[in-house]
C-alpha positions in Angstrom: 98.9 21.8 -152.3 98.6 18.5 -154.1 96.1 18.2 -157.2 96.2 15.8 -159.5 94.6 18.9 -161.8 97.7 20.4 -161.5 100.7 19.5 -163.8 104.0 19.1 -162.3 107.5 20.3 -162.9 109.7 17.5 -164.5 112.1 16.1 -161.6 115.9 16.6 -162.2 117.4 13.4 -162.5 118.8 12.4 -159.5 119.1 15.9 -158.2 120.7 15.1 -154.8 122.5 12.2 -155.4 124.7 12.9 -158.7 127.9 14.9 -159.3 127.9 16.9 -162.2 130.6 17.9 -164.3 130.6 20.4 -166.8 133.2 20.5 -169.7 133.5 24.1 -171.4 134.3 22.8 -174.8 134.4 25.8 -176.6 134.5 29.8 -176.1 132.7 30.3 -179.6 129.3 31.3 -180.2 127.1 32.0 -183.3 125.5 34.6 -180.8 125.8 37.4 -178.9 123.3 37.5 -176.3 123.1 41.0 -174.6 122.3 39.8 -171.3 125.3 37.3 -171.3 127.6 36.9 -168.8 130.0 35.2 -170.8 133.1 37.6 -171.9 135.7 38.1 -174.5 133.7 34.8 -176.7 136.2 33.7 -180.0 136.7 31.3 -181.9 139.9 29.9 -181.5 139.3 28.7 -177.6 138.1 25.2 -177.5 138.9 22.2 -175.7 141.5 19.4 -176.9 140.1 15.6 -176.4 143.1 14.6 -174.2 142.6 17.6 -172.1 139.3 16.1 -171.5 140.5 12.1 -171.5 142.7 13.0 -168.5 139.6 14.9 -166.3 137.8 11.7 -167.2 140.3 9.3 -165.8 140.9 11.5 -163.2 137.6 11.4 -162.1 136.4 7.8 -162.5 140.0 6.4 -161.2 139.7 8.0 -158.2 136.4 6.9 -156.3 137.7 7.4 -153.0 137.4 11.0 -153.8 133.7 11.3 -155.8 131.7 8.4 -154.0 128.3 9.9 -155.4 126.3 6.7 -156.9 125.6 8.8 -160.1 127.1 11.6 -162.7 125.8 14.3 -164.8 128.3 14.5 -167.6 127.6 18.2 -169.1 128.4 19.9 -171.7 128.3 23.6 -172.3 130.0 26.9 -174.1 129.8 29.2 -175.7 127.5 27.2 -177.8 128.7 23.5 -177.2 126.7 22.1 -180.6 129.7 23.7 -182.3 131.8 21.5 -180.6 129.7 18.0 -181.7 132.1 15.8 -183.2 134.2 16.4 -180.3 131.5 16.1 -177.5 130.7 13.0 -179.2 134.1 11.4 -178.5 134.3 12.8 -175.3 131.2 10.5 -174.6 132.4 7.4 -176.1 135.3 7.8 -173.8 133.5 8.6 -171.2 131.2 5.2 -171.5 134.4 3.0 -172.3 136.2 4.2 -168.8 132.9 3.7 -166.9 132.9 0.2 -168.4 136.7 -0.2 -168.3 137.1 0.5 -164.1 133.7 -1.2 -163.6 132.3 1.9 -162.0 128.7 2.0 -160.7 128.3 5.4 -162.9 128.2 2.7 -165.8 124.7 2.1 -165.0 123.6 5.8 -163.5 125.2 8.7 -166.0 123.5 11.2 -167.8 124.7 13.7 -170.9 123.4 16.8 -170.6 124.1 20.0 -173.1 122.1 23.1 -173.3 122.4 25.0 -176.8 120.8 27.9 -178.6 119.1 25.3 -181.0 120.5 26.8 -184.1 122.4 24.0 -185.5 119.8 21.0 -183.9 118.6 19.7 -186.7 122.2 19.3 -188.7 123.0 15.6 -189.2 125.8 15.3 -186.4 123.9 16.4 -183.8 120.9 14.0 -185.3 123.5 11.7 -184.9 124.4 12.3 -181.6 121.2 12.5 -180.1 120.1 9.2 -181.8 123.2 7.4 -180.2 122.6 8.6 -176.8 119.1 9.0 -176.5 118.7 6.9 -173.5 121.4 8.7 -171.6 120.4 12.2 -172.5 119.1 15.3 -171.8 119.2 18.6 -173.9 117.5 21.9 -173.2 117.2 24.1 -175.9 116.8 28.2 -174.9 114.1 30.3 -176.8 113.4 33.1 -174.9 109.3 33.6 -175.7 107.6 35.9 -178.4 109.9 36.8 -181.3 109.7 40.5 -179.9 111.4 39.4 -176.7 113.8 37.0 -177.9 115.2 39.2 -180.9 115.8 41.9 -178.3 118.8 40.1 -176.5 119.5 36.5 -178.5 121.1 38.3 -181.6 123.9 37.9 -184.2 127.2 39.9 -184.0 125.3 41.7 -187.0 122.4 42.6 -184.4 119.9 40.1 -186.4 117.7 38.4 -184.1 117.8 34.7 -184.1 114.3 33.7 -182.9 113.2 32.2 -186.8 116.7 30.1 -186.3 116.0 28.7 -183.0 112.1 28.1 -183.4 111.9 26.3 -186.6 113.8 23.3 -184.5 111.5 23.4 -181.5 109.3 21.2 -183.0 112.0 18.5 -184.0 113.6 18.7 -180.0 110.2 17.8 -178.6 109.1 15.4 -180.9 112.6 13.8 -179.3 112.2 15.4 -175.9 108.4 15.5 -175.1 108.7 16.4 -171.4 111.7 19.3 -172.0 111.8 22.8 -170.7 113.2 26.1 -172.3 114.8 27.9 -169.9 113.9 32.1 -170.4 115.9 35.1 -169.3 114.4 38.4 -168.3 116.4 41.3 -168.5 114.9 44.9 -167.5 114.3 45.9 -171.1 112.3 43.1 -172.2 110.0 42.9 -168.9 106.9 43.8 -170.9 106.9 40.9 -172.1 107.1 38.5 -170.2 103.4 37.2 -169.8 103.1 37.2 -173.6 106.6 35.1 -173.6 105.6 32.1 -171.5 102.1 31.7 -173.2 103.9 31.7 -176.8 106.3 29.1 -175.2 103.3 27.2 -174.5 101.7 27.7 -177.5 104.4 26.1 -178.9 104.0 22.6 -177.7 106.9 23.7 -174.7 105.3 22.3 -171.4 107.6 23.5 -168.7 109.1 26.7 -168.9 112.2 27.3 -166.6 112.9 30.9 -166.4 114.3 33.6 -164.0 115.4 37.1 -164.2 119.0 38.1 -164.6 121.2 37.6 -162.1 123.8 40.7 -162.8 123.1 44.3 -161.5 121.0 45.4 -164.6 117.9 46.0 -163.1 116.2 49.9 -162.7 114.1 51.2 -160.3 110.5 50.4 -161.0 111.2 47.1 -162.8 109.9 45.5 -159.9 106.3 47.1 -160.5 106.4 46.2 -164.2 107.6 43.1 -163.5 104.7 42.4 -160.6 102.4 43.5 -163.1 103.1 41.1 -165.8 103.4 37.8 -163.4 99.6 38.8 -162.4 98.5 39.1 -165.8 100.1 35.6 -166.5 98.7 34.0 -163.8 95.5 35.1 -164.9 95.6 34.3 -168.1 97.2 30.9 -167.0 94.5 30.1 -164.5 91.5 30.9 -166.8 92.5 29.3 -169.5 93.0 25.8 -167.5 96.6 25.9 -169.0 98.2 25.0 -165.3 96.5 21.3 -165.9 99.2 20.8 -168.4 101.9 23.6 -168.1 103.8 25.1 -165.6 106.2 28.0 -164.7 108.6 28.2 -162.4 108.0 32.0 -161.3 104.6 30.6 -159.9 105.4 28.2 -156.9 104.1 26.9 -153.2 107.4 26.6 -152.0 108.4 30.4 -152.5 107.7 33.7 -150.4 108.3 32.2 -146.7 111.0 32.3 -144.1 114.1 30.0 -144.4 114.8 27.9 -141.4 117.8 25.7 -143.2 120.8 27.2 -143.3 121.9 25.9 -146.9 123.6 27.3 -149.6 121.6 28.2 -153.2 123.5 26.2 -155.9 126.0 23.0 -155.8 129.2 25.7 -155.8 131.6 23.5 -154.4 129.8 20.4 -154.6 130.2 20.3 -158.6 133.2 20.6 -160.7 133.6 22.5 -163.9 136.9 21.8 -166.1 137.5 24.7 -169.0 139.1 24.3 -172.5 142.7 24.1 -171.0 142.3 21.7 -168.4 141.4 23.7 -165.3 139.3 22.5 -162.5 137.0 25.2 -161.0 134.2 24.9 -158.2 131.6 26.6 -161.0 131.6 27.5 -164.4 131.2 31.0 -163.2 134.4 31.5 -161.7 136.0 30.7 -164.4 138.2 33.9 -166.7 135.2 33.2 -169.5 132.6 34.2 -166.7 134.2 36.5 -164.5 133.7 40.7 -165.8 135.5 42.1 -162.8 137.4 39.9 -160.9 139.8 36.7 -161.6 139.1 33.7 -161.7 139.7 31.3 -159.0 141.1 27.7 -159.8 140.8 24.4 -157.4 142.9 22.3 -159.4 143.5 20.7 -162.8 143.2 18.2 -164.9 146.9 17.1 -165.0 147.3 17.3 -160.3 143.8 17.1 -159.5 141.7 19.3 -156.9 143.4 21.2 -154.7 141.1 20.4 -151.7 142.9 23.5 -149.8 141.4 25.6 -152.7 138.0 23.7 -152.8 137.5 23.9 -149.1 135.9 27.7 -148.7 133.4 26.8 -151.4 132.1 24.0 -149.0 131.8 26.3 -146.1 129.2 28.6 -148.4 126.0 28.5 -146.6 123.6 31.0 -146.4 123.9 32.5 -143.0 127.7 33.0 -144.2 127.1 35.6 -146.7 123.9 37.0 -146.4 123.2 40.5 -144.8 121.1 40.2 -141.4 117.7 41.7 -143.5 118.6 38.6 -145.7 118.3 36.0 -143.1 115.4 36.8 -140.9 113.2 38.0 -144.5 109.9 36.6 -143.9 109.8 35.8 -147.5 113.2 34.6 -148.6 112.6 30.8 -149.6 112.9 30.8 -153.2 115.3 33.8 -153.5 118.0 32.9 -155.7 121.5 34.0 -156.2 124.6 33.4 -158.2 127.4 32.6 -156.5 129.2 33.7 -159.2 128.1 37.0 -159.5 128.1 37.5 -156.0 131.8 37.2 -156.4 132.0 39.5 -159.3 130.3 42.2 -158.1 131.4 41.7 -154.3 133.4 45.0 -152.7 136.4 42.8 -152.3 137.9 39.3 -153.9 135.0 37.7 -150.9 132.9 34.8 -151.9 131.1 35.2 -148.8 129.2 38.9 -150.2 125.8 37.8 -151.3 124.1 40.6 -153.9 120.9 41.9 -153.0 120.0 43.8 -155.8 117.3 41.6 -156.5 115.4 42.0 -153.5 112.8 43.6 -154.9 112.3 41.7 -157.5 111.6 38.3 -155.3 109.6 40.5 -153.4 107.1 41.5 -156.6 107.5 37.6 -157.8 106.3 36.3 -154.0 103.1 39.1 -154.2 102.3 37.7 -157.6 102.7 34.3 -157.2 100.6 34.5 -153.8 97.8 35.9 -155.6 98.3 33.1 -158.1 97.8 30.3 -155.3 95.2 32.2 -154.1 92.9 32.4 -156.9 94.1 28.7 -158.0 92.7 27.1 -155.1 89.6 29.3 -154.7 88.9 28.3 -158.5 89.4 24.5 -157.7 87.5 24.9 -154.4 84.5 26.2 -156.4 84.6 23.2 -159.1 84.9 20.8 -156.2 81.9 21.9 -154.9 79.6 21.7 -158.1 
């Protein structure tokens, strides 16, 4: 359905043409978020700059093996503002090699982080952010109402840090006018959900990114609270005219109908994520800091490069591959998501090929929610058409 009424989702920057790499600088974190899949955080794990100057020249030395036109250079944790000075430096390098080998991803790059927001508005980051602006991209997570956020996104002492976070939300988009938040649901927090996205919006927050948790968390009639919250938003989204300026990404055309590709979900395999001691994995979720149950699984390092032997079964993940035969004839699967990742962890054996389907009913009350939502959307712009 195209409407020039209807506001649009920022596009990712060159979404299928750049490689992104992620650098784990740190395993610390001023939180600790409930819903977190991140384990065993401390303070003492974070990432040396030559651990980091060697991935780099790995990478943009060796163009035979990366030939994409364009990079996303990103930066995560923990919390990776921690780690500023250092991600700073990282950067300059970065820009110096692309400049140094003559490398096309002098003129296409991009920095991305994603952070809590606590420590935003400190000078360094100012700093940083005023330096790179041009090349840059950070997302800032605030999970909705204070209820809802202070549930999960909490201090070691239990405080909640919603005040911490939102008091630099305005700073962010005066820098960042067209950023999203991206939200987590878990099943504890699902009444609030609708209340959550129109807070977010209230807030000056445009685009709100947000999905439910991938881990096995979720209880049997979540999916009925959960249904009944997405029709309440969309509602409240559609008579208040908010979608001519906002949007969410649990309401989309693209979602509730058969799959006739055969691709995988996510860039597993396609993107490379290097951790705090040099090690090359095919995600950041396979990595020991992700991984509750099972170990992690390595395609390389910094020092020998990617092991393509290693790398290769990630490439062969497509969706027919590891999904259950219910998963691949499901009349409404497009726009059912999983983590590779956790499908690994909570696969019945060391498989990458298992794909979880605990959250089936969950798409399933998302698709009946956000048909209704196209359904009265159109019928509401058919009607002003015709007056």
């Amino acid at each position: 359905m195209v409407n020039q009424n209807i506001a649009k989702a920022p596009s990712v920057w060159m979404k299928s043409a750049a490689k992104t790499v992620t650098f784990m600088v740190t395993e610390d974190c001023q939180l600790r978020c409930h819903y977190c899949y991140l384990v065993g955080k401390n303070a003492h794990t974070r990432m040396d700059f030559e651990v980091a100057r060697q991935a780099i020249d790995y990478l943009v030395e060796n163009r035979d093996l990366f030939p994409e036109q364009a990079i996303v250079w990103d930066f995560i944790g923990g919390e990776p503002l921690l780690e500023i000075g250092l991600i700073d430096r990282i950067c300059a390098y970065i820009e110096y090699k692309q400049r140094q080998q003559e490398h096309p991803w002098a003129e296409s790059y991009r920095f991305s982080l994603t952070s809590n927001g606590i420590l935003y508005d400190k000078p360094a980051v100012q700093q940083f952010v005023a330096k790179n602006r041009d090349h840059l991209s950070i997302g800032i997570t605030i999970d909705g109402t204070p209820e809802k956020h202070d549930l999960h996104r909490v201090y070691p002492s239990g405080k909640g840090s919603y005040a911490d976070t939102a008091r630099n939300i305005p700073l962010w988009l005066a820098q960042f006018p067209g950023a999203s938040t991206k939200v987590t649901v878990a099943s504890d927090d699902l009444p609030h959900v609708a209340d959550s996205v129109l807070h977010l919006f209230a807030l000056g927050i445009r685009h709100v990114s947000i999905n439910v948790v991938f881990e096995d968390v979720w209880r049997e009639g979540d999916e009925r609270i959960f249904e009944k919250q997405l029709l309440e938003l969309a509602d409240r989204i559609i008579d208040g005219t908010l979608y001519a300026e906002h949007t969410c990404s649990f309401f989309s055309e693209h979602i509730g109908q058969p799959v006739q590709d055969n691709h995988n979900w996510c860039g597993t395999g396609r993107m490379l994520t290097v951790d705090c001691q040099g090690h090359f994995y095919p995600c950041h979720r396979f990595t020991p800091f992700s991984l509750a149950r099972k170990e992690a699984i390595t395609i390389g390092n910094c020092r020998d490069g990617i092991d393509f032997n290693k790398l290769r079964p990630f490439l062969s993940l497509d969706r027919f591959s590891q999904s259950s035969e219910a998963c691949r004839t499901c009349e409404v699967a497009s726009g059912c998501a999983w983590c590779q990742g956790a499908n690994y962890d909570y696969a019945d054996t060391d498989t990458i090929f298992q794909r979880a389907t605990y959250l089936c009913n969950m798409h399933k009350a998302r698709v009946r929610a956000n048909n209704y939502y196209w359904y009265k959307l159109k019928r509401k712009l058919a009607s002003e058409r015709c007056q």
